[in-house]
Structures are given as C-alpha cells and as structure tokens.
C-alpha positions as CSV (number, residue, x, y, z in Angstrom):
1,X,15.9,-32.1,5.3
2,X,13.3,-29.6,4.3
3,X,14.1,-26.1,4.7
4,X,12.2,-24.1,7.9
5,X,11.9,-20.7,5.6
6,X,11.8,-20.3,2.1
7,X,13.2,-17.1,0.1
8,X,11.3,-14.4,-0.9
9,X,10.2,-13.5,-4.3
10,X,10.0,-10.5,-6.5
11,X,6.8,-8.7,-7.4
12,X,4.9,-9.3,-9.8
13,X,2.2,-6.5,-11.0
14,X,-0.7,-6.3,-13.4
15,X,-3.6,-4.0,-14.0
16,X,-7.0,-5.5,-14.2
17,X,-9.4,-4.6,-16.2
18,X,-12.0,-6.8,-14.4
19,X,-11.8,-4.5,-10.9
20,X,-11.2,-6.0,-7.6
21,X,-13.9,-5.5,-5.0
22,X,-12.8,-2.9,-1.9
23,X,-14.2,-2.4,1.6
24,X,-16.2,0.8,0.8
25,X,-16.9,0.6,-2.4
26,X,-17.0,-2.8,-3.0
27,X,-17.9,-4.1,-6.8
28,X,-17.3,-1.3,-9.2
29,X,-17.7,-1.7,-13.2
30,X,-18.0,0.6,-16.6
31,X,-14.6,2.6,-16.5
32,X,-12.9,1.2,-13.1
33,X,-10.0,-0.7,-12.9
34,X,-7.7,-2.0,-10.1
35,X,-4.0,-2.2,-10.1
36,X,-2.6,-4.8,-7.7
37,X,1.1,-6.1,-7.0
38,X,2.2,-8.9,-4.7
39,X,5.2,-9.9,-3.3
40,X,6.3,-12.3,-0.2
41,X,9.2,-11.0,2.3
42,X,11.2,-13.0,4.3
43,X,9.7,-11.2,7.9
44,X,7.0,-11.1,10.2
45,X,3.5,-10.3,9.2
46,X,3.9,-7.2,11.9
47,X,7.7,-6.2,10.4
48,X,6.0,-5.9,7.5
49,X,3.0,-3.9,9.2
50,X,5.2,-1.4,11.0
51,X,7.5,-0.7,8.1
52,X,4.6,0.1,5.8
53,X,3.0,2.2,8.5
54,X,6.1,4.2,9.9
55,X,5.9,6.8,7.5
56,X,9.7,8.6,9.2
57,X,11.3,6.0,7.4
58,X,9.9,6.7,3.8
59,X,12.4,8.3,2.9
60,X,15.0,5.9,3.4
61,X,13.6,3.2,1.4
62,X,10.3,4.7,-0.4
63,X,11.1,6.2,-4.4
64,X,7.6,5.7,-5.2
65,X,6.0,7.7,-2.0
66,X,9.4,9.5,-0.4
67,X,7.9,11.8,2.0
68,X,4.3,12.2,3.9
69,X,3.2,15.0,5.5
70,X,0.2,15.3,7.7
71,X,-2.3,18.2,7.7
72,X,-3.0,20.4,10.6
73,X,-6.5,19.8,10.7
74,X,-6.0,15.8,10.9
75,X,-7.9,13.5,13.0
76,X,-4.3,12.3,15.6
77,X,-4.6,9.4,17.7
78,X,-2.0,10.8,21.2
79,X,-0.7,7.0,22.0
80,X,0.7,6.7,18.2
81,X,4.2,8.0,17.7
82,X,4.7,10.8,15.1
83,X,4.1,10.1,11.5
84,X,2.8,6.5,11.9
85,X,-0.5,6.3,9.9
86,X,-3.4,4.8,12.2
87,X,-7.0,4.7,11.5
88,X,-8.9,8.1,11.1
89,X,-5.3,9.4,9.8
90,X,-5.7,12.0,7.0
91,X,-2.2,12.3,5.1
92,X,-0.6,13.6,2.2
93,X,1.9,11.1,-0.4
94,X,4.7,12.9,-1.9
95,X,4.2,11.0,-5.2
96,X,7.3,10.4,-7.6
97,X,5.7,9.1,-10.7
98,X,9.3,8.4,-12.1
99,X,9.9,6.3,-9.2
100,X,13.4,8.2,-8.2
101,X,12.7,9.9,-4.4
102,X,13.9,13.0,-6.4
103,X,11.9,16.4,-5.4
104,X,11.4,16.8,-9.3
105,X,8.2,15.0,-10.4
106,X,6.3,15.1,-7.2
107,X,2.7,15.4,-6.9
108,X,0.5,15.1,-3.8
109,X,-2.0,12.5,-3.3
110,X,-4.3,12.9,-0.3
111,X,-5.8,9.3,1.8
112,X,-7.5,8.6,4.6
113,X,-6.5,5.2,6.3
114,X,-9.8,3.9,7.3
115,X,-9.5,0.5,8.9
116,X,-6.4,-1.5,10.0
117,X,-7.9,-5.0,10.8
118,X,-5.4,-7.5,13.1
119,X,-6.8,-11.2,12.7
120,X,-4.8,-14.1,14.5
121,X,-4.1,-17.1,12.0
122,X,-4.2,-20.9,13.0
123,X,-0.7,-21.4,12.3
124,X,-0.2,-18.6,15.0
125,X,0.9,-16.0,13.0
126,X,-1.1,-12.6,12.6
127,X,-2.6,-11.3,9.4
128,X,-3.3,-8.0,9.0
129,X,-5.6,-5.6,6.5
130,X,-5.1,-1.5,6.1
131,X,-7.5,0.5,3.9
132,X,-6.2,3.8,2.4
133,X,-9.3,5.8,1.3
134,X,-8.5,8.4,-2.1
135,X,-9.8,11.7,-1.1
136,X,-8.2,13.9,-3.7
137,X,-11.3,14.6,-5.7
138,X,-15.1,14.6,-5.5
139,X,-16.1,10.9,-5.0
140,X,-18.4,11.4,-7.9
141,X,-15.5,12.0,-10.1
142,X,-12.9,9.7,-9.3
143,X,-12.9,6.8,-6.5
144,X,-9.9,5.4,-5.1
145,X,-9.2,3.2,-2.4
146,X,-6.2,1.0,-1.7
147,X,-6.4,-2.1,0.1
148,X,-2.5,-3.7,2.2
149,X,-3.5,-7.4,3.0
150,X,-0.1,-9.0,5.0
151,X,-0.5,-12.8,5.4
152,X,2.0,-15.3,6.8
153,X,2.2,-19.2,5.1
154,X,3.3,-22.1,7.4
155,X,7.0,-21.7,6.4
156,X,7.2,-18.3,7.8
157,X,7.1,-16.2,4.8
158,X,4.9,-13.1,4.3
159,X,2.7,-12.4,1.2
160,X,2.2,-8.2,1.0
161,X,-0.7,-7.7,-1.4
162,X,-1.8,-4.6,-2.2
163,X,-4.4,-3.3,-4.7
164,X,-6.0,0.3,-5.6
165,X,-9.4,0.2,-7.1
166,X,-10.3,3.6,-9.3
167,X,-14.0,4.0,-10.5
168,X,-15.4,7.4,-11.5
169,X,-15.7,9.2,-14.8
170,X,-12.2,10.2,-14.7
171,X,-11.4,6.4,-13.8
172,X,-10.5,6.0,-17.7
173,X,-8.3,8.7,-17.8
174,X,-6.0,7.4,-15.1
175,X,-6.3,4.5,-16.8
176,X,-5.1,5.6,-20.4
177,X,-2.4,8.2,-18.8
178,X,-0.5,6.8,-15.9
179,X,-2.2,3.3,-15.7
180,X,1.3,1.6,-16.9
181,X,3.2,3.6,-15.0
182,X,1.0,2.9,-11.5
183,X,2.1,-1.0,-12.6
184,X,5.7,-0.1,-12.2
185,X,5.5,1.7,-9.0
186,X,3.6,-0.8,-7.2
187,X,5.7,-3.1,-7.9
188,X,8.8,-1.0,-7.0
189,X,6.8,-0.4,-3.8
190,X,6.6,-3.9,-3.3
191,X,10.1,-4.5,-4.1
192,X,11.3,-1.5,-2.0
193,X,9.2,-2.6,0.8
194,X,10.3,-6.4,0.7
195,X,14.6,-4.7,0.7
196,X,14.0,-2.7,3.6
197,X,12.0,-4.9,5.6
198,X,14.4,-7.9,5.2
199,X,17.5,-6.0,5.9
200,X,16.0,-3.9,8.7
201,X,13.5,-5.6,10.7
202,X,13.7,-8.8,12.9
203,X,10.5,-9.1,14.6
C-alpha cells in the first residue's frame, strides 16, 4: 500500500539571472536578479504560515534572521499578538550574513509586509502568499521585495518557496558581493524553517 504522506526534502537554492516577476514590481531587467529557494515540510500549509510569521520564535530556530524588532512608529494591527508580522507591519531583520544567530555579523534590514493572501485549494487544503517589501534604501536605488508562497500537494506535504527580487543600480553590487552568500542563507532559512516546523507544530 501506498504511503498517505511522503518525507520532506532539503532545499535546494539558485540565483537567477533571468529575475522572477513580484507583486509590485513585477518584471524587472538590466541589473536585477532574484534569489529563490524551495523546500517541502512535512506540516500544514498554516504550521508553516504561523511559524514563518511568529517572529518570538526567531530566535529559537532562525541563524539567518535571529531577532526582529519593530519600530515605534509602525503601522500595529491590536487583534495580532506581539511580534507576529501582519500586513501594513514595518519591521526590522537582525541579519547574520554568516548564518550563525551570533550578535557578531549583524546588520539590519528594514521590510514592509504588504499582502498576506489565504486561497482555499481543491484538495481542501489552504495556500497561502506573504509579500515582504525592501525599504532600506531609495526605490530608485535598490528594489527589493520577497515573495513566501506555501502550497500543500495531495499527499499532505507543504512546498515553502520563497524568492527576493533586487533591481536598482545598486542591484549588481548585491549581486557581485553577497549574491552567493544570500544562496546559502535562503536555503538555511528554508532548512531551518522545514526543522522547526516539523518538530514543533502539528496543526
């Protein structure tokens, strides 16, 4: 007899040259690029969802991203709990490029989650899309925005694939300096993400 669920698989992470399309900026060209990683996790669609969401926990699973503060000034939504990321949320990613969750090596990234979209699949399952918006530097300069789709296949396994799409004059220097390095994180993100979700989350 066929097996209900199948196992999950590690990540596997590139860096395209030939962008992917986002939801505001959609096509870019000349110097962009996107760097993508995908993984699939043995867990719900929404396990998957709160996990990458519930920024409290960052630290206990997170060496790319270990900590996230949230500005003063920051739109808040009252009904979400503290430090989960919602739309209109402006925070800041304690960035370890070395991907250690040491306090050496951070930098700080500021994003803007834009959209979280819910969409209910045929096989019953839920899918789910959050847009992170780069907002770190003049939008003529440098462009950012990173896309968390969370799909469920008919055997109850979860794909998580997420990909940041840089454009801008400064695109190319991203590129050249940390663009190998961004291919290892996201795919220890996905990795980390996939660990903590399976061993923590059962719904």
């Amino acid at each position: 007899m066929a097996q209900s669920r199948k196992e999950s698989t590690g990540a596997h992470a590139d860096l395209l040259r030939s962008p992917l399309p986002t939801p505001k900026w959609g096509s870019q060209n000349g110097s962009a690029f996107t760097v993508r990683a995908v993984v699939t996790i043995n867990a719900t669609p929404t396990a998957v969802l709160d996990a990458l969401l519930d920024t409290t926990q960052y630290p206990a699973w997170n060496k790319f991203v270990p900590k996230v503060d949230f500005p003063d000034l920051a739109p808040s939504d009252p009904s979400l709990p503290k430090g989960r990321l919602g739309p209109d949320t402006l925070f800041l990613e304690h960035v370890d490029m070395f991907g250690q969750g040491k306090p050496s090596g951070l930098v700080k990234m500021k994003l803007l989650m834009t959209t979280l979209k819910e969409t209910n699949e045929h096989n019953g399952s839920k899918s789910y899309e959050a847009v992170w918006l780069g907002k770190g530097y003049p939008d003529w300069a440098l462009r950012s925005e990173r896309v968390h789709a969370i799909s469920c296949d008919k055997n109850g396994i979860t794909t998580y694939d997420v990909w940041e799409t840089f454009s801008g004059p400064l695109a190319v220097l991203v590129r050249l300096f940390v663009g190998t390095t961004l291919v290892k994180r996201f795919k220890q993100w996905n990795e980390e993400l996939r660990d903590y979700t399976e061993a923590h989350c059962h719904n």
